[in-house]
N, C-alpha and C positions, 0 to 999 in steps of 0.2 A: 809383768812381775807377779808371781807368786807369793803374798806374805806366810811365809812360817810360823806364822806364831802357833797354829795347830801341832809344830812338832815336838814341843816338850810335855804335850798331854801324854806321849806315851817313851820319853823315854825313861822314865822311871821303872818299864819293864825292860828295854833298853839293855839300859846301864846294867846290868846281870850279865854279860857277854863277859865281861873280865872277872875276874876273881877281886881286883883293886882298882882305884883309881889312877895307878903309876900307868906313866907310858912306856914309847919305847928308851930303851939303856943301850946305848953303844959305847964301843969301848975307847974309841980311837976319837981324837980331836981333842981343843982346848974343853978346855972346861963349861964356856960360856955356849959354846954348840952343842954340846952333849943336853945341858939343863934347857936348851930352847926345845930342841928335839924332845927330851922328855915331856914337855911342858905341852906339845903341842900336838901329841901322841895322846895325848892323856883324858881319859872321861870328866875328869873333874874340868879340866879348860872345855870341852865341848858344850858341856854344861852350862858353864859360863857364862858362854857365847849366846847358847839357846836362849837362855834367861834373857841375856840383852837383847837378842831381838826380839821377844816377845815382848819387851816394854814397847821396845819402837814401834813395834805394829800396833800396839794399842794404841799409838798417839798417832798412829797415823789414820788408826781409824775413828779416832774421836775428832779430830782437825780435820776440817776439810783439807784437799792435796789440790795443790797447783791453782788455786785461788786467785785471782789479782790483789795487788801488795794492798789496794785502799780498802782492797772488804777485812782485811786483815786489823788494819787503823781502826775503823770502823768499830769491828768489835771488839777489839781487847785494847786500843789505844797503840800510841805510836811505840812507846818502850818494848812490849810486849809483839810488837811486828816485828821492830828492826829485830830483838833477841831469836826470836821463829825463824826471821832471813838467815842471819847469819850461823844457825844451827840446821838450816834448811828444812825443819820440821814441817814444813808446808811443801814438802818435796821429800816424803821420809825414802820411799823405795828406790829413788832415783842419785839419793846423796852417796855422797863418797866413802863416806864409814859407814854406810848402812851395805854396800856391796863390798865395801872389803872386808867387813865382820864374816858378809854370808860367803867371802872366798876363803877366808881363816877356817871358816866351819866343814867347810867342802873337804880339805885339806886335814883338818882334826881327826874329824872324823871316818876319812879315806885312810890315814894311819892306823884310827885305831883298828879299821875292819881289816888293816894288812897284817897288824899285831897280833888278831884272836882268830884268823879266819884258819891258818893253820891248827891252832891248837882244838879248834872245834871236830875240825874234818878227821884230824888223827883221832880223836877220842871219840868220834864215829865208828873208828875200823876196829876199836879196842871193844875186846868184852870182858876185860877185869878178871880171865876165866882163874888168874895164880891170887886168887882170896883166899886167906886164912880161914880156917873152922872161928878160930879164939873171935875174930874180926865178924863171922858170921852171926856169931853167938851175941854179939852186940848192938846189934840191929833194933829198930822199934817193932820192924815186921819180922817175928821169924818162929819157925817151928820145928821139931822133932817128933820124928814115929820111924819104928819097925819096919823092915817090908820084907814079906813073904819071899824073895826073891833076889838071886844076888847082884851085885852093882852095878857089873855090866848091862845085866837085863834090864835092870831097875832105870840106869842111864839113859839106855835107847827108848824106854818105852815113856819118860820122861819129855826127853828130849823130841819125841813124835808128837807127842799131844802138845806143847809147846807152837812146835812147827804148826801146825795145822790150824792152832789161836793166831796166828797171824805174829809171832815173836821168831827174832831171829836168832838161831841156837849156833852155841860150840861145844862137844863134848871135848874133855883134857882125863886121860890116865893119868895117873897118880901114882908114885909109891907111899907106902903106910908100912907100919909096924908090924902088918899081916905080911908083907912081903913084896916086891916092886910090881907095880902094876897092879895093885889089888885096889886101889882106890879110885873113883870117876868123881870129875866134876860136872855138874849141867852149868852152864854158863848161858843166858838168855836175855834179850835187850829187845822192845819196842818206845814206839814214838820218838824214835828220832829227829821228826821233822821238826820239832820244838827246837833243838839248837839250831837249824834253819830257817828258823824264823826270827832270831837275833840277826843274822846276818841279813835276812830280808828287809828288815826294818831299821836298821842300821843302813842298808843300800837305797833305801826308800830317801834318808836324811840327805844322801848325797845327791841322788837322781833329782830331788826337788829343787835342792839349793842350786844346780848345773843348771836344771831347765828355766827357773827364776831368771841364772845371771844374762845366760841367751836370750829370753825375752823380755831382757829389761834395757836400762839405758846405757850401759856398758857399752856397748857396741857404738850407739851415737857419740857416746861422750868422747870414746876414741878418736871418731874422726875429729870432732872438735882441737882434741887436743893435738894429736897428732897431723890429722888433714888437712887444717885451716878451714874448722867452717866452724860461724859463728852465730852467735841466734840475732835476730832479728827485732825491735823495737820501733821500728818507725810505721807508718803508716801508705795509703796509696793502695794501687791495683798490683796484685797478686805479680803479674806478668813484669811488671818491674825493679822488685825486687834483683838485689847482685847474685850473682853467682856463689858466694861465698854464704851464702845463707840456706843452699840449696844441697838437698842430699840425693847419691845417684838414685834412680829407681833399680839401680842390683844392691842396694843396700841389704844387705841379712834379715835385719828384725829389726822391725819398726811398729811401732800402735797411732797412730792418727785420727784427726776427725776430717770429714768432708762433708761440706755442707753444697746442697745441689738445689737450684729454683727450679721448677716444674717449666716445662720446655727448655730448660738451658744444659750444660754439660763441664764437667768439671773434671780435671786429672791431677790434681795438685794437693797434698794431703796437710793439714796445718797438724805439727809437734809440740804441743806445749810444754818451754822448759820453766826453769824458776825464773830465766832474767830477761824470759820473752819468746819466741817463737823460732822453729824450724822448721823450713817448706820440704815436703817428700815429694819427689815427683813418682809417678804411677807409671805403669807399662801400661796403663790402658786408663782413657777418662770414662766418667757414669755420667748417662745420660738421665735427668728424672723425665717418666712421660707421665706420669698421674702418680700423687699422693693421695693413699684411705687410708682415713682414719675414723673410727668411730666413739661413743661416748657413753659412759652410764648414767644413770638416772643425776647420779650425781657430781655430772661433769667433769668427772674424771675418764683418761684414754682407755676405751677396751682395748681398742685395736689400731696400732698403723703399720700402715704396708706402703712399700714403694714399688712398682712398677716400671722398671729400669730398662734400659738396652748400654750392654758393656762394648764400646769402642778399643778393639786391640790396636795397639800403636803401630803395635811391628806386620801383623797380617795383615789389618781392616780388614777384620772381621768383625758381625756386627751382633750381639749376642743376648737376645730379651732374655729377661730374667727379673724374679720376685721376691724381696727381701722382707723377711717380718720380723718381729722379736724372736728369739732363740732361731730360726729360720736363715742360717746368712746363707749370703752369696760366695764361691769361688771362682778362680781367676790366676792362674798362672803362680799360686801358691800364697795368693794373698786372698783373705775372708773378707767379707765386703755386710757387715753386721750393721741392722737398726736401731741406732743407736737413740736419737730422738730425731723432732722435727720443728721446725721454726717459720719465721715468715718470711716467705721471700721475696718482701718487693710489692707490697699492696698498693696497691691506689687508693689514694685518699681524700675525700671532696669535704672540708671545712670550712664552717662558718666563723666567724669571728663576733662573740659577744659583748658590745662594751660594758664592761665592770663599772667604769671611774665617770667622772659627769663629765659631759662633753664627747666622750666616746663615740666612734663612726663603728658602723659594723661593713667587714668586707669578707670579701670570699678568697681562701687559698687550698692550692691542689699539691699533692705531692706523694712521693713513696718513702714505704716503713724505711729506716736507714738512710736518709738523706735529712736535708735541713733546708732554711732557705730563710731570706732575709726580710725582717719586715721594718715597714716605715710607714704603709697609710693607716691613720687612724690612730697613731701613738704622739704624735706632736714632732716634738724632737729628738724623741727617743728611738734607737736603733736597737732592735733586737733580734735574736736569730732563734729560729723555729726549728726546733728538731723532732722528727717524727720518729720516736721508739719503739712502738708497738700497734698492733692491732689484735684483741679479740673478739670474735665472733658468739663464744658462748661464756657466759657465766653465770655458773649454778650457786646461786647463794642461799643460805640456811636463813628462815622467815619466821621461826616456831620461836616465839618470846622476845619477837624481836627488842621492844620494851624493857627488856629486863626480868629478873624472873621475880614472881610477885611472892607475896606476903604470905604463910600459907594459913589456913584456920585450924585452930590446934581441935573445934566440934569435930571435923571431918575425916579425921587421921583413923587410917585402916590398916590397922595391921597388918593384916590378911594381903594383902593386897602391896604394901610396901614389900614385902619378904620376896612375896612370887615375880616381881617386877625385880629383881635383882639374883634368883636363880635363873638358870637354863645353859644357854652356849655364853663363848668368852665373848663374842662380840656381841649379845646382848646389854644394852644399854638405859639407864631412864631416863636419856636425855630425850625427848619428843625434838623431831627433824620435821621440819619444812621444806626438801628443796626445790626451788625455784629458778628458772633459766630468765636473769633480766635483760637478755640484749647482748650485742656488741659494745665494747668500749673501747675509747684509743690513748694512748699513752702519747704525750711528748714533754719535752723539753723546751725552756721560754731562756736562752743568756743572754745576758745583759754584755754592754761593749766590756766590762774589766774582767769576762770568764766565769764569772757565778752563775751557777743556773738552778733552776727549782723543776721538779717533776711536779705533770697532772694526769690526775687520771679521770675521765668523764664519760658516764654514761652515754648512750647513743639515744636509749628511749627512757622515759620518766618509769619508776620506782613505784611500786605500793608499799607503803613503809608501815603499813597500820594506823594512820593520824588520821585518815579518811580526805586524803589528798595525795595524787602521787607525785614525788617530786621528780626533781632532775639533780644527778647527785655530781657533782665537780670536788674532786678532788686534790690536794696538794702536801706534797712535802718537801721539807730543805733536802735531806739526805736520803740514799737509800734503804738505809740501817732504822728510818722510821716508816710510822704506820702512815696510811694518807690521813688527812684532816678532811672530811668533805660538807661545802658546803650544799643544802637543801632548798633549791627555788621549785615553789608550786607551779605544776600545769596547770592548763586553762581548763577551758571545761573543749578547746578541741588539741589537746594532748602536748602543747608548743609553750615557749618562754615565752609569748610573744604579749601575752596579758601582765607578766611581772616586769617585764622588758619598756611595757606604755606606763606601767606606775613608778614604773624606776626615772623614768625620762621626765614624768610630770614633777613630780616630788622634788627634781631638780630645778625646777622652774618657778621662779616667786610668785607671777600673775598665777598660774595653777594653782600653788599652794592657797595662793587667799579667796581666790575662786572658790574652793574646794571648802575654805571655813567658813565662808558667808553661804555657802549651802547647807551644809550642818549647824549652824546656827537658825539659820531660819528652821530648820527642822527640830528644833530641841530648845527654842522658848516660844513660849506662849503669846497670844496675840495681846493677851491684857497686861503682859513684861515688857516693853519694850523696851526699860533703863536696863534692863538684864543682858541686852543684846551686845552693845559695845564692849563691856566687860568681858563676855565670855569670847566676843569676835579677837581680841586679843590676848588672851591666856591661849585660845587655843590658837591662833597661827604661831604664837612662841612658841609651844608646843612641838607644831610640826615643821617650825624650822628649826627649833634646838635637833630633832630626830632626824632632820636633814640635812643641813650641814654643821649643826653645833653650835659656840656658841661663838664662833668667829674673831676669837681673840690668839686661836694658836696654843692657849693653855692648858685644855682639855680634851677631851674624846673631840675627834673629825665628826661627829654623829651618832644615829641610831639610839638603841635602850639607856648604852653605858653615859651617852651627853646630858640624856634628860636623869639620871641617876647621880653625873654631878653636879645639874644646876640646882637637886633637893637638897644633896648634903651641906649645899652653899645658901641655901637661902631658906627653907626652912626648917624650923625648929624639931628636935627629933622626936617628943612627943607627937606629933603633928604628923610626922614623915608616910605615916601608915594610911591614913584618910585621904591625906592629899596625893599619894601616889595612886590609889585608885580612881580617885578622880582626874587626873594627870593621864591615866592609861586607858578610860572610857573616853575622854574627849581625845586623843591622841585616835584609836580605833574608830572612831567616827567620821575624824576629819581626814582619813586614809580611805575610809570606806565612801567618804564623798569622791575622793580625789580615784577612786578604780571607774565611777560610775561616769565620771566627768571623761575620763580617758576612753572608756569604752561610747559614750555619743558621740564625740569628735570622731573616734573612727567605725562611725554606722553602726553598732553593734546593740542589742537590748540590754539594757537594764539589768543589773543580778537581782534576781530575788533574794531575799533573807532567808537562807534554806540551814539545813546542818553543813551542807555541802560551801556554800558560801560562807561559812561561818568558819571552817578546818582552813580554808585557803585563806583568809584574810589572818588567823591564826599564824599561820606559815610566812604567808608573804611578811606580815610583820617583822618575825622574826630572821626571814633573808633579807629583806633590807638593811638590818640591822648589823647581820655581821656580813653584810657585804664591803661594810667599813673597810674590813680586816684583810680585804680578797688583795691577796700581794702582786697581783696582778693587772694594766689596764684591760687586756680583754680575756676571757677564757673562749677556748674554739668545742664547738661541739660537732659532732660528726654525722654529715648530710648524705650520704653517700658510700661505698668503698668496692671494688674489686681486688676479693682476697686470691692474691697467691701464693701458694704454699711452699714450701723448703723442705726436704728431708736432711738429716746428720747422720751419716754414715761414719760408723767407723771402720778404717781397715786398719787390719793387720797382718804380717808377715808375723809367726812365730814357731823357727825352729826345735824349739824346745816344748812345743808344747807337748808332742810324742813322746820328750824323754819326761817328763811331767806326769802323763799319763804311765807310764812304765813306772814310776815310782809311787804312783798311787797304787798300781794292783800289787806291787812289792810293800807296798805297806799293809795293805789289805790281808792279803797271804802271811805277812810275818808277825801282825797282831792275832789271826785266830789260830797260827799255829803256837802262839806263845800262851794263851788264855787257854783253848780247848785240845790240846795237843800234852799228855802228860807223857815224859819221857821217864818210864819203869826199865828196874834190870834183877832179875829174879836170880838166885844162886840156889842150885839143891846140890850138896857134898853127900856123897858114899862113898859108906867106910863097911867092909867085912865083919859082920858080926855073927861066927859060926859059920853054915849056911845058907845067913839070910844077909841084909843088908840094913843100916843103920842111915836115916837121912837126917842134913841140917837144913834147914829152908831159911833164905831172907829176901826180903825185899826192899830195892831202894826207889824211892820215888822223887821228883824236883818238889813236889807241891803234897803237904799232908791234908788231904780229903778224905770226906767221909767215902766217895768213889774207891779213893784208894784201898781204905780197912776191908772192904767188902770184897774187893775184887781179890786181895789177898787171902782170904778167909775161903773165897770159892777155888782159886787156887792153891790152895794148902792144902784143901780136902779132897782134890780130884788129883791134885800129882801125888800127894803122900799119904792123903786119908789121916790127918793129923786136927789141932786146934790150933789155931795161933795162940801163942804166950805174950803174955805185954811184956816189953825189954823196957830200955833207956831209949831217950832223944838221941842217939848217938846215929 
């Protein structure tokens, strides 16, 4: 479908084809046909029309089209869906009064060019040569002088130089007061093609709106109605699908997408309508034998190309060929365009992280688009794993990551702010970082009652600027939100596998007191000893309030937020400031016992007290803390993958696209002959005077220009040797 909305920018010049806005007047019939006909004949209902679809196309091009109904909910809520359904505004080019507006318009407008096209072409053949002198004399352009010579002579030799400027002449003998046939008229007309280019452009209204209806949903929605074929909602493999959802591959005009895996083959086109889908079948399947694609700096597509071989149904015949953006394929009168490209079918090798205390870690494998069910490692919970995505690259912006800072009013340069904000338009003072972090993989965790939640999790850990990289997992309820991502530090050899032994010890009460009776001994003195109990007990409350809480069910499950409600509960708020520091050094110590305890049990050195050790135990803190929150018992992180790729082709059959094309060079042609095309018609009357000869000169032009005064002025003085006189506007 073609939107029109581009057609009302010019018929403001247009609309000049009629004298008025009435249409056609017949004489014959009731009443009520005569005023339809008029009505529908008429520039003013053209008008109309154009207006109304120029709104439509604007809502169709600020709303997304043919959307699923939940992105719809989503963002503008349910009232404001269903109202878009049932006005089909999420379907504007494809709805029912949006095509039968543009068939009112085809038909308006095809009157009204049947109304004016005669009176144009007749006032072509006319050259107005029976004007009056009095009528002459009225003129804005017009002159009087003498000539040497009499009227006759004076006529032809007019009338030749005329000729020769490229204007098309009639001389007319006259009778006058001197006697019959003593008087000539020159009658003279260029730029014609100016009233031909009303009619171009006016044809141009019709050719676009024909070729739109041909290559829009007209034709399918027919068969619908008429055929019995109906759209499709259910799900399953393509191949099983009924017949009645199926449309022929002779079908006229169709636009489609097909989506093809790399070594597979596909002939089956999917139609999206508003209340679900219709299968095209093709006279020939694409086979994909390699997808390219390439990337810019900043992760965005340069290039992708598919590398195809076309399977004809009816020959087998087998026919390589390369499809790229603006680049398509042909095929038996259907374009076979790069439309995008997707995943087809990766393989996926996942680990499983347990989140929650008690958690087993296991291994599962599967492909993007499928799902599978899981149960070890969850207790009694059943949940099903759905695999959504796979990316390979992602280029993320690094420059501020922080936030952007403070600035110091000493430092402020003028000079320098001005120049950082001239040059090109896509000069910018935002400072960019981009950075390619890895592959990431999307899925899906439902629960048995149908809720599910999306994640999205890095493959390799992050440098975030904290002076520790993390590993970032991500989550959100809905699609309509951002992800939420949680932050667990790497070790020092790049793996979960250090936050993973302090997550497991931390859950363990022998560790935990282990862990404080070490940091105790480290932080009183040998001459303290009565110091020792006291603080062996604030701090294992400590670090079991931060790991599992405070065990009554009332409060935070753990982490910062438990030990934040055992202070507002217990101590005093003057007090809250001191004691929470001290609260948060013994808390970081007997954590920093308990990483050191986890790394000797499994053979590993010691951390030293480095910066480095210092950002991680920072981090790790704070993951453990909102690991609380993680809605999930495991998150899966991605061990492995073989990506395969998908290309989306669209094809389409569109007979109209020619007559579309034919209306664009007729629009083209009928706008510069309307704008740079000035349609002039010069009159020089001779009259007997003695003899010699007496001339009236005027000129009529569509458009008063300064071109015009001038041109007149140089023909005044070369056909009569005269000045032009100012008359009236007349």
């Amino acid at each position: 479908m073609v939107p029109p909305f581009f057609l009302l920018a010019f018929e403001p010049f247009v609309s000049v084809m009629s004298d008025s806005t009435q249409g056609v007047r017949i004489q014959s019939g009731s009443q009520a046909l005569r005023s339809g006909i008029e009505l529908l004949s008429s520039m003013r209902f053209a008008i109309s029309l154009l207006t109304v679809i120029c709104i439509a196309s604007v809502i169709g091009t600020v709303l997304k089209q043919h959307e699923p109904a939940v992105n719809y909910v989503n963002q503008f809520g349910p009232f404001w869906a269903e109202l878009f359904g049932a006005l089909q505004l999420n379907a504007v080019y494809s709805a029912w009064w949006f095509l039968l507006i543009l068939a009112f318009l085809v038909i308006s407008t095809s009157l009204c060019i049947a109304r004016n096209t005669p009176k144009i072409l007749a006032d072509l053949r006319v050259y107005k040569e029976n004007i009056r002198e009095q009528s002459l004399k009225a003129f804005h352009h017009k002159a009087e002088s003498d000539l040497g010579e009499t009227p006759e002579v004076a006529a032809r030799r007019i009338g030749g130089l005329l000729a020769s400027g490229g204007w098309k002449v009639r001389l007319q003998q006259r009778d006058t007061a001197a006697g019959p046939g003593t008087g000539w008229m020159v009658a003279a007309k260029a730029g014609a093609a100016n009233k031909l280019g009303y009619i171009a452009a006016h044809s141009a209204i019709v050719l676009v709106c024909v070729g739109g209806l041909l290559d829009g949903d007209l034709i399918v929605r027919a068969q619908m109605w008429f055929g019995g074929k109906e759209t499709y909602n259910g799900g399953g493999l393509i191949a099983d699908v009924p017949a009645q959802h199926r449309l022929s591959d002779r079908n006229p005009t169709f636009r489609g997408n097909l989506l093809v895996a790399e070594g597979t083959q596909s002939g089956t086109a999917i139609l999206n309508q508003s209340d679900g889908i219709l299968l095209q079948e093709l006279p020939f399947s694409i086979e994909l034998k390699k997808f390219i694609v390439e990337h810019y700096s900043t992760g965005m597509p340069k290039l992708f190309a598919s590398e195809i071989i076309i399977h004809d149904r009816h020959t087998g015949e087998k026919i390589p060929a390369r499809v790229e953006v603006n680049h398509p394929a042909s095929h038996r009168g259907i374009e076979i365009y790069q439309s995008s490209f997707d995943d087809g079918g990766s393989l996926l090798k996942l680990r499983a992280v347990p989140m929650k205390t008690g958690g087993k870690g296991f291994e599962v494998e599967g492909t993007v688009g499928g799902s599978t069910q899981l149960t070890n490692g969850l207790g009694d919970e059943t949940l099903t794993l759905e695999f959504t995505g796979l990316r390979t690259i992602n280029v993320e912006n690094f420059a501020d990551v922080r936030g952007p800072s403070a600035t110091d009013v000493r430092s402020v340069d003028l000079r320098s702010s001005v120049e950082a904000r001239l040059g090109a338009a896509n000069k910018t003072v935002t400072k960019k970082e981009l950075r390619n972090v890895g592959p990431s993989v999307t899925y899906k965790l439902r629960d048995p009652a149908g809720q599910a939640r999306e994640y999205h999790n890095y493959m390799l850990p992050v440098d975030m600027g904290d002076g520790v990289p993390v590993f970032l997992l991500g989550v959100r309820e809905t699609p309509s939100e951002p992800f939420r991502y949680l932050r667990i530090p790497a070790d020092e050899q790049a793996s979960k596998e250090g936050f993973l032994r302090l997550r497991a010890a931390l859950s363990d009460p022998a560790a935990r007191e282990q862990a404080v009776r070490r940091y105790v001994r480290q932080a009183i003195e040998a001459d303290r000893p009565d110091l020792s109990e006291p603080l062996f007990q604030s701090a294992l409350r400590a670090l079991t309030l931060f790991a599992v809480g405070s065990g009554d069910g009332q409060g935070a499950p753990g982490g910062l937020q438990a030990i934040s409600d055992f202070m507002e509960a217990n101590v005093p708020a003057e007090e809250r400031s001191r004691a929470g520091e001290v609260l948060v050094r013994i808390l970081n110590g007997s954590l920093f016992e308990l990483v050191q305890l986890t790394r000797e049990r499994a053979g590993l050195a010691p951390l030293e007290q480095t910066d480095q050790t210092r950002a991680f135990m920072t981090q790790a803190v704070l993951s453990l803390s909102d690991v609380q929150a993680y809605p999930a018992p495991v998150a899966f992180e991605l061990r492995d993958f073989t990506q395969v790729q998908a290309s989306v082709f669209q094809v389409a059959r569109a007979p109209g696209k020619n007559v579309v094309y034919l209306g664009c060079f007729l629009l083209i042609v009928g706008i510069f002959a309307m704008l740079y095309v000035r349609e002039r018609r010069v009159w020089v009357w001779l009259t007997p005077q003695g003899a010699q000869a007496h001339a009236t000169m005027a000129l009529s032009t569509n458009r008063k220009t300064l071109d015009g005064d001038q041109e007149f002025v140089r023909l005044a003085d070369k056909l009569i040797g005269a000045t032009p006189q100012r008359g009236s506007n007349a």
